[in-house]
C-alpha positions in Angstrom: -13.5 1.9 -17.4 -13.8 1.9 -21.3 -17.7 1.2 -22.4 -17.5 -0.6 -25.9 -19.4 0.7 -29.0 -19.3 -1.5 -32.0 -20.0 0.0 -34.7 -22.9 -2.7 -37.0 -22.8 -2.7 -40.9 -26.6 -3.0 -41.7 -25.6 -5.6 -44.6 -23.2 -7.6 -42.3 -23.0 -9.8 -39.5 -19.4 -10.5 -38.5 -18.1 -10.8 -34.9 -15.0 -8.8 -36.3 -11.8 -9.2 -34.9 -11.2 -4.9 -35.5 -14.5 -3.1 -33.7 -14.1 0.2 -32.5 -14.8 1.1 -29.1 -13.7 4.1 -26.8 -13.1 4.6 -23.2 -16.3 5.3 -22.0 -15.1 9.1 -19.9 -15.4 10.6 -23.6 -16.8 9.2 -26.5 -14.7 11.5 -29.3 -11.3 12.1 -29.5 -8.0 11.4 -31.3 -7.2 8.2 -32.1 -4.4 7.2 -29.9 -5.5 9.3 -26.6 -4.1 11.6 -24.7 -0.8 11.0 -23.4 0.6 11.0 -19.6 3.3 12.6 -17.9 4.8 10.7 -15.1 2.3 11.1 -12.1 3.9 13.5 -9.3 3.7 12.6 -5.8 1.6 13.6 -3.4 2.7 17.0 -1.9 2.2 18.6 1.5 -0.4 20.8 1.1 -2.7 18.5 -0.8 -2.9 16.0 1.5 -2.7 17.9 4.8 -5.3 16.6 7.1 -7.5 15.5 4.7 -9.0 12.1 4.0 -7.5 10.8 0.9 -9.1 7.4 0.0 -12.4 9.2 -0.8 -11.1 11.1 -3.9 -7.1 9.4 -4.0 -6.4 12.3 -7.1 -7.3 15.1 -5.4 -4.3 14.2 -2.7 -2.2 13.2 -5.9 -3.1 9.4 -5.4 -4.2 6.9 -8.5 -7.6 6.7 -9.4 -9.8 6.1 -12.4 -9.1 9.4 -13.7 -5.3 9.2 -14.1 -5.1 5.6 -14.5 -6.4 2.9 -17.4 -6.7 3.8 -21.1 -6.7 7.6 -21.5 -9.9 8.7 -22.2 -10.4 9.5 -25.8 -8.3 6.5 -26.9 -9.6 4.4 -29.9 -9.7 0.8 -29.5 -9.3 -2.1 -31.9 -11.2 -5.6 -30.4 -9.8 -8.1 -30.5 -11.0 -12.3 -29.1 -9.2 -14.5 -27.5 -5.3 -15.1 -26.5 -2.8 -13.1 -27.7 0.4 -14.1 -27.8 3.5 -11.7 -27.7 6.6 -13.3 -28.9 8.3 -10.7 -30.6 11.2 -9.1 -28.9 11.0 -5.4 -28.5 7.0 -5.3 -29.1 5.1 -2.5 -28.8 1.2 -3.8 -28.5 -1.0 -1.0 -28.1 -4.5 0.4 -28.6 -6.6 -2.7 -27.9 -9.7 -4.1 -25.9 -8.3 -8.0 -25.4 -11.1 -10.4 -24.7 -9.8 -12.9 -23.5 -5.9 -12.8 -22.0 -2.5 -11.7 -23.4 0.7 -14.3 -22.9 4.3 -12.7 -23.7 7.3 -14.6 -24.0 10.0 -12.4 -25.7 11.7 -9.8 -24.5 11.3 -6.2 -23.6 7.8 -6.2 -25.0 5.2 -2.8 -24.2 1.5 -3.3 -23.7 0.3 0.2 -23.3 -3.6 1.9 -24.1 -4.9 -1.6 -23.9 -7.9 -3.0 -22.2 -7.7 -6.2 -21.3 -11.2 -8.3 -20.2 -11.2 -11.5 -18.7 -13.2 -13.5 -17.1 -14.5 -17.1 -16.4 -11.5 -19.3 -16.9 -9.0 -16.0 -17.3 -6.9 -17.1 -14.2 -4.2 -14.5 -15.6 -5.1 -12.0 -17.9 -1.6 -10.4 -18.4 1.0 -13.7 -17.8 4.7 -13.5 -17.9 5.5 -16.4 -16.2 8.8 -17.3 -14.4 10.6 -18.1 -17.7 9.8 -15.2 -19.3 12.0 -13.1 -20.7 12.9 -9.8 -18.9 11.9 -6.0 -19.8 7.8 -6.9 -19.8 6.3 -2.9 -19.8 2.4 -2.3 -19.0 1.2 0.8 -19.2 -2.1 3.2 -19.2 -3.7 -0.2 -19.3 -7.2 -1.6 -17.5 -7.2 -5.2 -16.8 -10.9 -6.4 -16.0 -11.6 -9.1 -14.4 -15.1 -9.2 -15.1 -15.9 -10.7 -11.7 -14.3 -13.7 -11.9 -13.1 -14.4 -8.2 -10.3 -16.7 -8.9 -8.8 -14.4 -11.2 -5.3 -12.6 -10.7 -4.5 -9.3 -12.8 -1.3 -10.1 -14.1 1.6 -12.5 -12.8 4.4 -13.6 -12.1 7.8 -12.0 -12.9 9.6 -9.5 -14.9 7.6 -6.8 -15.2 6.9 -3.1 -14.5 3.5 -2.0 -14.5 2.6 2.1 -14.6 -0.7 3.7 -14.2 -2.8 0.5 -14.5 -6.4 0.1 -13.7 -7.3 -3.4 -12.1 -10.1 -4.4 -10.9 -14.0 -6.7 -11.4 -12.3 -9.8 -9.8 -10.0 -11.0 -6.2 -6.3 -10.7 -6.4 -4.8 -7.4 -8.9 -1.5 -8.8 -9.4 1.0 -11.5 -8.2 4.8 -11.3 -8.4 8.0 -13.1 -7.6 11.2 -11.6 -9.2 12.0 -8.1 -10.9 8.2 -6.5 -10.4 7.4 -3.1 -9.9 4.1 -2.1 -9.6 3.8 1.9 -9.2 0.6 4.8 -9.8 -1.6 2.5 -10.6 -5.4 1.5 -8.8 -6.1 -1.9 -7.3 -9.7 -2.8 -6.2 -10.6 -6.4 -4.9 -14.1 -7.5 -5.7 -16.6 -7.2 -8.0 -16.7 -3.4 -9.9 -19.0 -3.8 -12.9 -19.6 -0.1 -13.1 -16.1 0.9 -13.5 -15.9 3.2 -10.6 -13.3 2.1 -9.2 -15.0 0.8 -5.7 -16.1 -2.7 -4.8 -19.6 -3.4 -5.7 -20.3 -5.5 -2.6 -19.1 -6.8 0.1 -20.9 -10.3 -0.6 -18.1 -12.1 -2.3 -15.8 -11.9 1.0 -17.7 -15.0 2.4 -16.3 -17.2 -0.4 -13.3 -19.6 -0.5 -11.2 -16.9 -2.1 -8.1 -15.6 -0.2 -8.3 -11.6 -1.2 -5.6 -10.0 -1.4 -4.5 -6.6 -3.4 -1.1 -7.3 -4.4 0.5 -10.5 -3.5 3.9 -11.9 -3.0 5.0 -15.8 -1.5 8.7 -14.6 -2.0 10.9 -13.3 -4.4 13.4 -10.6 -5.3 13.5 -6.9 -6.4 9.7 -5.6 -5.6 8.8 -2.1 -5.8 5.4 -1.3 -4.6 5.3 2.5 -5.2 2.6 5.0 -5.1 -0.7 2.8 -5.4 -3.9 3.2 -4.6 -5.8 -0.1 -2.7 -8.8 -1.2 -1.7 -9.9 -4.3 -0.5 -13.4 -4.3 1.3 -12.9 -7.5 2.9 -11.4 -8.6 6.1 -9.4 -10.7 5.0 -6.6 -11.1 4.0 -5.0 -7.8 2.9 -4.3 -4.9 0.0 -0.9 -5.9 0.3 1.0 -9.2 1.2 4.8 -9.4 0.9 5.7 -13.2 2.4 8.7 -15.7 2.1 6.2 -18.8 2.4 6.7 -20.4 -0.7 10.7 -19.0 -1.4 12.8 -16.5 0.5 12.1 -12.8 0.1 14.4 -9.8 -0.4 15.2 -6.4 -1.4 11.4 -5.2 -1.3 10.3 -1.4 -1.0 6.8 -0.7 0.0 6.7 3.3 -0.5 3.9 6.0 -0.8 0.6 3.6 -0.9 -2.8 4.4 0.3 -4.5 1.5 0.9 -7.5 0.2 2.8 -9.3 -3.3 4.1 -8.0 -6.4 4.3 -7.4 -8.9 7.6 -4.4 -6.7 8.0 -3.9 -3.9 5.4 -0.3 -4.3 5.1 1.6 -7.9 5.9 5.3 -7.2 6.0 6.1 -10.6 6.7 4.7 -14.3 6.8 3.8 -15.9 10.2 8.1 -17.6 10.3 10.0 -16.0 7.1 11.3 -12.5 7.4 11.6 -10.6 4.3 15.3 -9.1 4.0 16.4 -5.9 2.9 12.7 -4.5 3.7 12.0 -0.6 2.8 8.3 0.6 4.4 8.0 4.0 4.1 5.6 6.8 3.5 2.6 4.8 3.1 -1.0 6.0 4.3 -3.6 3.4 5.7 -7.4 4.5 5.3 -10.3 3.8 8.0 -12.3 3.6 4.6 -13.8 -0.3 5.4 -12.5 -1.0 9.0 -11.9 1.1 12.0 -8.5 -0.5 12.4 -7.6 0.1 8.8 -7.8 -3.7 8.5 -10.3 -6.0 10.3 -7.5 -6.7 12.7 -5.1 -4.2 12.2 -3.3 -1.7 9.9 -0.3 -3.6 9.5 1.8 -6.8 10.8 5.2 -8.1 11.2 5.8 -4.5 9.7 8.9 -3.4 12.6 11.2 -6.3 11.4 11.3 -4.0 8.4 15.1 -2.7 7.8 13.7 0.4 6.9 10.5 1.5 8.4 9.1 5.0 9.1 6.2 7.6 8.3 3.4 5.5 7.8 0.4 7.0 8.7 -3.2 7.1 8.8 -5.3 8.7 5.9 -6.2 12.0 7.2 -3.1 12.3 9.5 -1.7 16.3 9.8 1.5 17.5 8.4 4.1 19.4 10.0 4.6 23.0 8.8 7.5 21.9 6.2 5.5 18.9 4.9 7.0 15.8 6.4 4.1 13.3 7.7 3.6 14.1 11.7 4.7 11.3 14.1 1.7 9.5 16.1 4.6 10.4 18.9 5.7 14.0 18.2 4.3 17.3 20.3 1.5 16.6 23.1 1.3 12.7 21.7 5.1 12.4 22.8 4.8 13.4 26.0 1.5 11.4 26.9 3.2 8.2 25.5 6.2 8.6 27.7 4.5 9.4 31.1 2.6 6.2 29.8 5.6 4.3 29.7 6.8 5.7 33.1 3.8 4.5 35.1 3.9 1.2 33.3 7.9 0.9 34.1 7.5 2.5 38.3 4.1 2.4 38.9 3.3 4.3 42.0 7.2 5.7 42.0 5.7 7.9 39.1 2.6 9.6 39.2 1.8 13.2 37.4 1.8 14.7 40.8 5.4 13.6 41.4 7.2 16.6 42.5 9.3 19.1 40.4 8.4 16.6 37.8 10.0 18.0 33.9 9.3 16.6 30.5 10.7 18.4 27.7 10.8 16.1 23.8 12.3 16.9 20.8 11.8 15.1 17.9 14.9 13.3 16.2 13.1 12.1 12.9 9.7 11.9 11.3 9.2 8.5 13.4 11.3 9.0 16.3 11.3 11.3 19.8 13.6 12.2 22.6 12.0 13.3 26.0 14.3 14.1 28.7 12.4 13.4 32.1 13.1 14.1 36.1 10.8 14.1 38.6 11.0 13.3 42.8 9.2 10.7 44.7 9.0 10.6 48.3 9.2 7.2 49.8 8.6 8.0 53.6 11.5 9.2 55.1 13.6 8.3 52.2 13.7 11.1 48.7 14.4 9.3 45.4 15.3 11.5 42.2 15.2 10.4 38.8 16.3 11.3 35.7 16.8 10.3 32.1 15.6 9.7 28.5 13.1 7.7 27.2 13.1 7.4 23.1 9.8 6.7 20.7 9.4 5.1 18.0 6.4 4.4 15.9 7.1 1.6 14.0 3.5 1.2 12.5 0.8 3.7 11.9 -0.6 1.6 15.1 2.4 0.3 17.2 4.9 2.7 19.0 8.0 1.6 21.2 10.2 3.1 23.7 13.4 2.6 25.7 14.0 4.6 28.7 17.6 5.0 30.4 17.0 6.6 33.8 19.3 7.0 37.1 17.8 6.6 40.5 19.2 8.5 43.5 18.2 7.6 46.7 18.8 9.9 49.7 19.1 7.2 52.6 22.0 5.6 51.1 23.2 8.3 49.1 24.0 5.8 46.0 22.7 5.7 42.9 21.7 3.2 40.0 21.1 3.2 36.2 17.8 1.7 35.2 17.4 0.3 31.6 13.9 -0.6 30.2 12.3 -1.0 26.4 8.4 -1.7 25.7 5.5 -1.3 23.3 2.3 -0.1 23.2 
């Protein structure tokens, strides 16, 4: 995001550890940027029906024009590792070649560009010992294509309005992480722009994921932008394979690619305490948001509702529509009708009545009655069957419904659940 230009005394040759560059939107400008207000969330009206991934700002989503250094900012070069050991530092206005360890407390990086690269496994490292309190801020962390390279990792920090991207994996994390309005792109992105390059690189050994967790405690994924143009493995992973997993909230991405786009779970460990909510899947790379899906494991969730597809419409007072609310509602029940009676319900039934009401943004009522003739013998039903969508792909039901049956004049409650 931030094209260098040193600035070469005709007298000199020194490699200096204090060039001058500037983010490369705009060449001029004060000498510690712009400054950011907190980003706002998306709101109703700018993402109604409207495809989001293309343009992720104009829906109120991070981008590279409200994430990274603010443009304008003046930055100081510097080579090598840097090592933040102070408590209560404030590191700032900086192009970092090379990779930035901190092991004090309560330390800020903010308006700093950070470039890795061959060897750079972590740019931004605050490990498991580290100190709490870690801050990174208006920050771009560049890869510069080095596959096996992860953003920034492990534990203890909160990361606002950062930039990563040129390399596989934007950030890992374990305990007391929350990653919020910033832009994640897997793969290589030499120009900057904030999309893959190419899709080459997903044949290599790499495992790609966006953001990833084997376990840990206190996660907050919120309001992120994430692309990964591969099919496997995912723009975000939240797992307890390597330790046990809790208290995680996974709120208000957009996000695109992956194997799955969202894992909400390892193949045997279930997270605990999981929060899913709000989050937008994109068709941007795969029809199914992933190669194989938008989302797995993503039901056991405590907490899971109003995830959607990118482009999905909007009720009239701005909450996300259900995949199972209005005309959907009632086609997914009579679906789950013939699947539960088979030929005792067809369309045709007689007096057949279907009437839904929706309970929340992810759940549906439908009160249903209908008469089937059985040769000389008249059944009647009558009951409910609920929907839920529990994914932006995967919906289920339970129906309660009481059969009467004229030739014996008795009656009996029939109790089913399913998935589609």
């Amino acid at each position: 995001m931030v094209a260098v230009l040193l600035v070469l005394a005709v007298a000199s040759y020194v490699v200096a550890r204090a060039s001058p560059s500037f983010t490369k939107d705009e060449r001029a400008g004060s000498a510690s940027g712009a400054s950011r207000a907190p980003m706002a969330p998306p709101s109703a009206a700018s993402s109604q029906r409207r495809l989001c991934m293309p343009k992720p700002s104009e829906c109120g989503y991070p981008d590279t024009t409200n994430t990274g250094v603010p443009a304008g900012t003046r930055l100081t070069v510097v080579n090598g590792t840097v090592q933040l050991d102070t408590p209560g530092q404030v590191y700032s206005n900086k192009e970092v070649r090379g990779d930035i360890i901190v092991s004090a407390a309560n330390v800020t990086i903010e308006k700093v560009k950070v470039v890795g690269g061959e060897g750079d496994y972590y740019p931004i490292r605050s490990f498991g010992s580290a100190p709490r309190g870690l801050v990174v801020r208006d920050t771009e962390i560049d890869m510069e294509g080095f596959m096996n390279g992860k953003g920034i990792a492990f534990d203890n920090y909160t990361a606002t309005r950062v930039f990563f991207h040129d390399g596989s994996d934007c950030a890992h994390f374990g305990v007391n992480v929350t990653i919020q309005d910033s832009l994640c792109v897997s793969g290589p992105d030499s120009d900057d722009d904030g999309w893959p390059d190419s899709t080459g690189f997903c044949d290599g050994p790499e495992h790609i994921d966006g953001f990833q967790s084997g376990g840990g405690d206190n996660i907050k994924l919120l309001h992120n932008t994430v692309r990964n143009p591969c099919d496997e493995t995912s723009a975000i992973l939240i797992s307890a394979n390597q330790s046990p997993a809790s208290n995680v909230r996974v709120e208000n991405n957009l996000m695109a690619g992956g194997g799955y786009t969202l894992y909400c779970r390892g193949p045997t460990a279930p997270v605990s305490n999981e929060t899913v909510t709000g989050n937008r899947i994109s068709r941007e790379f795969f029809r199914r948001g992933g190669r194989w899906g938008p989302s797995t494991g993503c039901h056991n969730a405590a907490v899971h509702f109003g995830n959607v597809w990118d482009g999905a419409p909007l009720s009239d007072d701005g909450t996300k529509k259900s995949a199972t609310s209005g005309s959907a509602a009632k086609r997914f029940t009579r679906r789950a009708l013939a699947r539960e009676f088979g030929r005792r319900y067809t369309r045709r039934s007689k007096s057949t009545s279907l009437k839904c009401k929706g309970r929340s943004a992810s759940v549906v009522a439908c009160k249903v009655s209908w008469i089937a003739p059985s040769g000389q013998t008249l059944r009647r039903y009558s009951g409910k069957v609920v929907l839920k969508q529990v994914s932006a792909n995967d919906r289920r039901y339970s129906l309660r419904i009481r059969s009467w049956n004229s030739s014996c004049r008795c009656s009996r409650l029939i109790k089913r659940t399913g998935s589609f």
